[in-house]
C-alpha positions as CSV (number, residue, x, y, z in Angstrom):
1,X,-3.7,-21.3,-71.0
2,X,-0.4,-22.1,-69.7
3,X,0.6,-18.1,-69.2
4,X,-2.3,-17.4,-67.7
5,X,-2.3,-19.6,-65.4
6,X,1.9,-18.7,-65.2
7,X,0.4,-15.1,-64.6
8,X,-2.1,-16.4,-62.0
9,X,-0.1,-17.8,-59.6
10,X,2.5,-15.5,-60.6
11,X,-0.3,-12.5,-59.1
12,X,-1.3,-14.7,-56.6
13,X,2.3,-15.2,-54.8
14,X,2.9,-11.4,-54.9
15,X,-0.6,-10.9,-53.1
16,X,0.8,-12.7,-50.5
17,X,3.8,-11.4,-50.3
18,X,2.4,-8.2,-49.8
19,X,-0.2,-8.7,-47.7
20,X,2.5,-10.8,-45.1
21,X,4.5,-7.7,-45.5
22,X,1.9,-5.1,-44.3
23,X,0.5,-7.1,-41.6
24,X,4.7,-7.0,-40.2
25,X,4.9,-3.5,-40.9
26,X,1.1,-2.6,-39.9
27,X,2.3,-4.7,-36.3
28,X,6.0,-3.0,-35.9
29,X,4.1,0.4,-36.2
30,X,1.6,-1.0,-33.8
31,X,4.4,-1.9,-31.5
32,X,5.7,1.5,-31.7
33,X,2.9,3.1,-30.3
34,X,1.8,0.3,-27.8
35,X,4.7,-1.0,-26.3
36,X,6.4,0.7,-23.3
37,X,10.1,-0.2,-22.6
38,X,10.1,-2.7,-19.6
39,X,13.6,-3.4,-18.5
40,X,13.7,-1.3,-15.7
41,X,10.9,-2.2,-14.2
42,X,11.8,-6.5,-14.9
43,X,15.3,-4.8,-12.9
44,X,13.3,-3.5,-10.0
45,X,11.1,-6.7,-9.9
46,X,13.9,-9.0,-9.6
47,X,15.6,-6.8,-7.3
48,X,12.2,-6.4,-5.3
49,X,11.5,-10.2,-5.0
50,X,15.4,-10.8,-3.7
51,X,15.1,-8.0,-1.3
52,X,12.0,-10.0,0.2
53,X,13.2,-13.0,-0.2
54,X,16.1,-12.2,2.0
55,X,14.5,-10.4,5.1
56,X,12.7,-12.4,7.9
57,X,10.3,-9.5,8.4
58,X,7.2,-10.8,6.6
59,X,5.3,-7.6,7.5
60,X,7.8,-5.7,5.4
61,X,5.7,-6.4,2.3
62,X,2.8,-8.3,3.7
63,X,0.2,-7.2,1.6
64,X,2.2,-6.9,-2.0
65,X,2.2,-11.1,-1.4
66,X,-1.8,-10.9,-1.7
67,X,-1.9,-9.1,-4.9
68,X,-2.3,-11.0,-8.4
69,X,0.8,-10.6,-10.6
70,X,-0.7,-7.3,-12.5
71,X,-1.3,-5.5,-9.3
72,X,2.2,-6.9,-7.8
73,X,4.2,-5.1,-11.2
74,X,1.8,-2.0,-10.7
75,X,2.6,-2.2,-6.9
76,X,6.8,-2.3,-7.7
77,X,6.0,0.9,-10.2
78,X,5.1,2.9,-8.3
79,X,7.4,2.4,-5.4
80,X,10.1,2.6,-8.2
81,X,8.2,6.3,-8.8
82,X,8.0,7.6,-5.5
83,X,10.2,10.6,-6.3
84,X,8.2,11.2,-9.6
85,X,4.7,11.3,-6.9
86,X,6.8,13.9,-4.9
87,X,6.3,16.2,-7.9
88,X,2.8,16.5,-7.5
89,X,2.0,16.1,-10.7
90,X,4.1,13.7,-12.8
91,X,1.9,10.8,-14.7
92,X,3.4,7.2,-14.2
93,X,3.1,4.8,-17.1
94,X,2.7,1.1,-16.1
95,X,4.6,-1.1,-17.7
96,X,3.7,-3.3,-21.1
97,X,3.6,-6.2,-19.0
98,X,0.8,-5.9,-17.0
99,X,-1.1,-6.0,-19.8
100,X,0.8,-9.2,-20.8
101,X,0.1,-11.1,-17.2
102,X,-3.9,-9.8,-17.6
103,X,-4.0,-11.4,-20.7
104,X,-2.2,-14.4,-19.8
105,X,-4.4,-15.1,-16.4
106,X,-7.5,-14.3,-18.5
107,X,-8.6,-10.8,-17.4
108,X,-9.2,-7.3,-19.2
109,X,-8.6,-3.9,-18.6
110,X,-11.8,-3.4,-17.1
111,X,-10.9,-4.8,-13.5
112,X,-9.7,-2.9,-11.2
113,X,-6.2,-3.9,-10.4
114,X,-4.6,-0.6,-9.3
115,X,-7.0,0.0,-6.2
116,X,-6.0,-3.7,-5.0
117,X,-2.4,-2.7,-5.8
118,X,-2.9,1.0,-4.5
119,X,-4.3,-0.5,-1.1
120,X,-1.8,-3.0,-0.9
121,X,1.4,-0.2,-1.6
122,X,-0.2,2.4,1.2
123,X,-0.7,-0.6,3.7
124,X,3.3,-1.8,3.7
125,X,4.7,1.6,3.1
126,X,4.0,4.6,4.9
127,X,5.9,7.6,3.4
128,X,2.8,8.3,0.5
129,X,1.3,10.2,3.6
130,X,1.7,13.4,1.3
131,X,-0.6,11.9,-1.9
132,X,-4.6,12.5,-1.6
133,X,-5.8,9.8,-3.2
134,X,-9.0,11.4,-3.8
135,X,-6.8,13.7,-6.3
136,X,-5.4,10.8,-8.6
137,X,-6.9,9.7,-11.5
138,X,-6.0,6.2,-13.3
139,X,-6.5,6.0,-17.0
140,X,-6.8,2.7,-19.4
141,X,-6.4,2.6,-23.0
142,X,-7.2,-0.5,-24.9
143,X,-5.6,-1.4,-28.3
144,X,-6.8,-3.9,-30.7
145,X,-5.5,-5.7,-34.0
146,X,-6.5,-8.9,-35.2
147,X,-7.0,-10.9,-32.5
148,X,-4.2,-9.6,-30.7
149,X,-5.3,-6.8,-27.3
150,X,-3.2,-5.1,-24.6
151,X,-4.1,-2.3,-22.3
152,X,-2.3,0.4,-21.3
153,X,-2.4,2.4,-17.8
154,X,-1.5,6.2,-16.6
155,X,-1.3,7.1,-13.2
156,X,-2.1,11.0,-13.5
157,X,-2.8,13.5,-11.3
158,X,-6.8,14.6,-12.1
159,X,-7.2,18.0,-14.3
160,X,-5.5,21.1,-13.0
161,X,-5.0,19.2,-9.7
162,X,-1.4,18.2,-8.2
163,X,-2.0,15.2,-5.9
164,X,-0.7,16.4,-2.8
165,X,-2.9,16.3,0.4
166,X,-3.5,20.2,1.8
167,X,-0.5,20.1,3.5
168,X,2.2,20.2,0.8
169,X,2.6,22.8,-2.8
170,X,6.1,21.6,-4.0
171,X,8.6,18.6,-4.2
172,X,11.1,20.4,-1.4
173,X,8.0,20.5,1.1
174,X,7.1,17.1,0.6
175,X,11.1,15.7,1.1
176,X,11.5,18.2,4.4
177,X,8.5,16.6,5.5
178,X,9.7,12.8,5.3
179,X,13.0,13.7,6.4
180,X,11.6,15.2,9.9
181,X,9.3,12.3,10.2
182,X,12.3,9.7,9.9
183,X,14.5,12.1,11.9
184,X,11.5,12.0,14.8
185,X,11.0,8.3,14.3
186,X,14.5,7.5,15.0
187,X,14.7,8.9,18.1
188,X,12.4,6.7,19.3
189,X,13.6,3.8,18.1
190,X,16.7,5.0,19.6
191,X,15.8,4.7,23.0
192,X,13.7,1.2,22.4
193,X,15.7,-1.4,23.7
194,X,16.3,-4.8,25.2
195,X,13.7,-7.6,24.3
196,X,10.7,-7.2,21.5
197,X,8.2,-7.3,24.2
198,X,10.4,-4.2,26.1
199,X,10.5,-2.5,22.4
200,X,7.1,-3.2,21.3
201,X,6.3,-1.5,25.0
202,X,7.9,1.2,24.6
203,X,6.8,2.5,21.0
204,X,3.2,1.4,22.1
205,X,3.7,3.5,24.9
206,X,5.9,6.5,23.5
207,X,2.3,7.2,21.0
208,X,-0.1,7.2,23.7
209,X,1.5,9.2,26.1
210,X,2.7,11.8,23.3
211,X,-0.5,12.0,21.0
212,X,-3.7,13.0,20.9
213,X,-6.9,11.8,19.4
214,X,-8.1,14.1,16.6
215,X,-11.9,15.3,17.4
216,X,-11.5,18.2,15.1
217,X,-10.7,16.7,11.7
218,X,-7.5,18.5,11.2
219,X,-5.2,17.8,8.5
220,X,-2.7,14.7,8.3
221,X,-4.8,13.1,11.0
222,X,-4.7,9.5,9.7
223,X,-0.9,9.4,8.8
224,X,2.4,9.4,10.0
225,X,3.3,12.9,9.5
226,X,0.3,13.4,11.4
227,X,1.5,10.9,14.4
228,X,5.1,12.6,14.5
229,X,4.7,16.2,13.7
230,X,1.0,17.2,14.3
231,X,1.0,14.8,17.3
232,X,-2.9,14.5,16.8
233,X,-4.6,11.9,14.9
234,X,-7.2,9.5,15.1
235,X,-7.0,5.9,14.7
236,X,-5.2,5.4,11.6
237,X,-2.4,7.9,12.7
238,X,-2.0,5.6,16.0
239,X,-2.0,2.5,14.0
240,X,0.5,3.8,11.6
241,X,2.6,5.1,13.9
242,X,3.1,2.2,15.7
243,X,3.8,0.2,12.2
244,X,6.0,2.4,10.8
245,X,8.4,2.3,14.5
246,X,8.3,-1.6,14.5
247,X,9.4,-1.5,11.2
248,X,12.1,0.5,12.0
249,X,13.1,-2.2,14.6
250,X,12.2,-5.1,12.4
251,X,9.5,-6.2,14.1
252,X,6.8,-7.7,12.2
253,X,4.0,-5.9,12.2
254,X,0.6,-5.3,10.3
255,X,-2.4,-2.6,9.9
256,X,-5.7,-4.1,10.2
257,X,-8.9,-2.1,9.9
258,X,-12.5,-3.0,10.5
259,X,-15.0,-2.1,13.5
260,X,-14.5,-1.4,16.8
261,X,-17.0,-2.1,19.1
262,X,-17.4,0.0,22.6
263,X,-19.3,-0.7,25.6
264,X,-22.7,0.6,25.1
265,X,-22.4,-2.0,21.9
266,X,-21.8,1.7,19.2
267,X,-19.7,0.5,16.4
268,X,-17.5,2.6,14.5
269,X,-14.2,2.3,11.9
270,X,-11.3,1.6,13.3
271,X,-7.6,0.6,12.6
272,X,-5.5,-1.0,14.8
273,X,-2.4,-3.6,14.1
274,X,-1.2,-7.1,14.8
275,X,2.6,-7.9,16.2
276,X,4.7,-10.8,15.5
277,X,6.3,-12.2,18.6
278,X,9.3,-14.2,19.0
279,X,7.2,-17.3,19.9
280,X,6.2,-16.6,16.0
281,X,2.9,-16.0,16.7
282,X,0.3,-13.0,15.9
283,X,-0.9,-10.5,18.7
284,X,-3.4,-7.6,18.7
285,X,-2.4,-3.6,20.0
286,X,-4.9,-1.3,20.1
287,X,-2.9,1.8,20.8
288,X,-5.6,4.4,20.3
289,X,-7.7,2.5,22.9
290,X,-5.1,2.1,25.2
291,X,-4.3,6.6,25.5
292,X,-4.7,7.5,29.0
293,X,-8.1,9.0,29.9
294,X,-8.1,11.6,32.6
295,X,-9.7,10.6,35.8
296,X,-12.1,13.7,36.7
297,X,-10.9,17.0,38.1
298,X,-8.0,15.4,39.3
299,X,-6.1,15.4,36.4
300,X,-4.7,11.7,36.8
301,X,-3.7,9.7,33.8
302,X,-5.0,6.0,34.4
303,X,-2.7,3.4,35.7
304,X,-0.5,1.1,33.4
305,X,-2.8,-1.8,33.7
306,X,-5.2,0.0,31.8
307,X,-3.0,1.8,29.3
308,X,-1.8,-1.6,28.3
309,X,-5.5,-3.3,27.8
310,X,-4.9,-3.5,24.5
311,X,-1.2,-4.1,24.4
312,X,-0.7,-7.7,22.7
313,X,-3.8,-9.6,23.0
314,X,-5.0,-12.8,21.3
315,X,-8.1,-13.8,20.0
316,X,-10.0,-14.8,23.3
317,X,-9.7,-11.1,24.9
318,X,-9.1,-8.9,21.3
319,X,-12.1,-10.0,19.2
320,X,-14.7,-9.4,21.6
321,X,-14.8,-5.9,20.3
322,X,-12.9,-5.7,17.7
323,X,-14.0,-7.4,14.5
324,X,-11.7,-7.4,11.2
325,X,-12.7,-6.7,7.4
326,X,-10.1,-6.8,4.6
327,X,-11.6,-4.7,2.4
328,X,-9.5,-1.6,3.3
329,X,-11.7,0.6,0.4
330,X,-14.5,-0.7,-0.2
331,X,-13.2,-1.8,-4.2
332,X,-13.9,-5.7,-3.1
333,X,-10.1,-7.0,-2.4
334,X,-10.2,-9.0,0.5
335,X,-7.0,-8.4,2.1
336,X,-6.1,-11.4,4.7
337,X,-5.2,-10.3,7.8
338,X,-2.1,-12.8,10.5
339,X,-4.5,-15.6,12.7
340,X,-4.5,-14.2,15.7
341,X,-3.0,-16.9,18.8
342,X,-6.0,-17.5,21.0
343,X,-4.5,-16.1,24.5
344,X,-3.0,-13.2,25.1
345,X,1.0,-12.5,24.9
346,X,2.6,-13.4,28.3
347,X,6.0,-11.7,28.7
């Protein structure tokens, strides 16, 4: 009895021995083909948050602050990958540790954190005006073992698509084309000068007297390469435009879309922005409402007084036709947009 019960425990040790042994090596190998090296992306992030930290701008990034932690590291990816999106057809891999902060906060791969974080990256930065959205394609893979899940996401262009817009077929294309938009925009800038209420009038007013609204759905007509080299846009081309100048001149500055409201009480999208002043509070511009309107066969452009109807208004004056919604695509974030002051700016 005594050596077989010797032999018993004897077997019963080495079971467990090797069963602790394949669960480590059956987890290493699931490592291996789960885990995604994160360092550069921690670097960025730090970086990223430091860089923000530092700048008085709060427009700079105003939307990445909204974002839950997963979108926020799928937000700094893929601004750490915009020269992999100028390929037009690159995949991006999101890091290991959004799946770390889903799982810690409680969520699963099901939600939809790249829209929130895809709304959020095209809102505060401007030079993606070459991707069609419509042409990406975001994949999730879930892994399981034991009680132990992570989730795994590919940004990737859709089949035998690149994810440029119409405009642009290669990488050099795409770089000339942000290089002539900068070049454009500084020239502006250039010439803005003396207080933010002179600058903020004189971007406002460089776009309305050098654009035109878009009635013929052309191409790049709600983005900036529309508003600086095409020159004719609609709404979101305006509103961009005037962003991506006040940025330039670190002035804070936001896009806000919802419905605008004309006369005859018609409703219809519409994109517009709100300005931080130097008393620290929010005002409205409306530069696509405020482009001259010809008067008749005379050919006269309306006075100043109207061009500048929308130019820096609060609350009392904006919202009476112009009503706000901060869900930018429809995919439910709910975006919260500067309080408006209640009067309008008085220089």
């Amino acid at each position: 009895m005594k050596k077989i019960k010797r032999r018993e425990h004897g077997f019963s040790v080495i079971t467990l021995i090797l069963v602790i042994l394949i669960i480590f090596v059956c987890f290493i190998i699931f490592s291996a083909f789960t885990g995604e090296d994160t360092t550069s992306t921690i670097d960025y992030q730090n970086y990223f948050e430091e860089e923000l930290a530092s700048t008085d701008n709060v427009a700079l990034r105003y939307y990445y602050t909204q974002l839950e932690e997963p979108e926020k590291i799928m937000y700094t990816t893929i601004l750490e990958n915009i020269d992999s999106l100028k390929s037009g057809t690159q995949s991006i891999k999101f890091p290991s540790s959004v799946s770390d902060s889903i799982i810690e906060n409680g969520g699963s791969g099901d939600e939809n954190y790249f829209q929130s974080a895809w709304d959020a990256v095209t809102l505060d930065n401007l030079e993606l005006f070459f991707v069609d959205t419509s042409k990406l394609s975001v994949s999730t893979r879930t892994s399981s073992f034991l009680s132990y899940r992570s989730y795994g996401f590919t940004l990737s262009p859709q089949s035998g698509m690149t994810y440029y817009n119409s405009s642009f077929n290669s990488e050099e294309e795409v770089n000339n084309a942000i290089s002539e938009v900068q070049r454009i925009a500084n020239e502006v800038v250039a010439n803005a000068t003396g207080s933010r209420y002179n600058k903020v009038m004189y971007v406002h007013d460089w776009l309305v007297d050098n654009l035109i609204y878009d009635n013929d759905n052309s191409a790049n007509k709600d983005n900036i390469y529309g508003t600086f080299i095409n020159k004719k846009v609609v709404c979101e081309g305006y509103a961009e435009g005037l962003k991506y100048l006040l940025d330039k001149l670190n002035i804070p500055c936001v896009l806000v879309y919802g419905d605008g409201y004309d006369d005859n009480g018609n409703v219809e999208a519409h994109a517009w922005n709100y300005v931080q002043m130097e008393d620290g509070n929010w005002y409205a511009v409306d530069t696509t409402w405020d482009d001259p309107i010809y008067v008749g066969s005379s050919n006269s452009i309306m006075p100043n007084n109207y061009k500048h109807k929308y130019l820096l208004k609060g609350s009392k004056t904006f919202n009476v036709n112009h009503v706000s919604d901060g869900d930018v695509s429809g995919s439910g974030q709910n975006f919260k947009y500067p309080e408006l002051a209640e009067n309008d700016y008085e220089n």
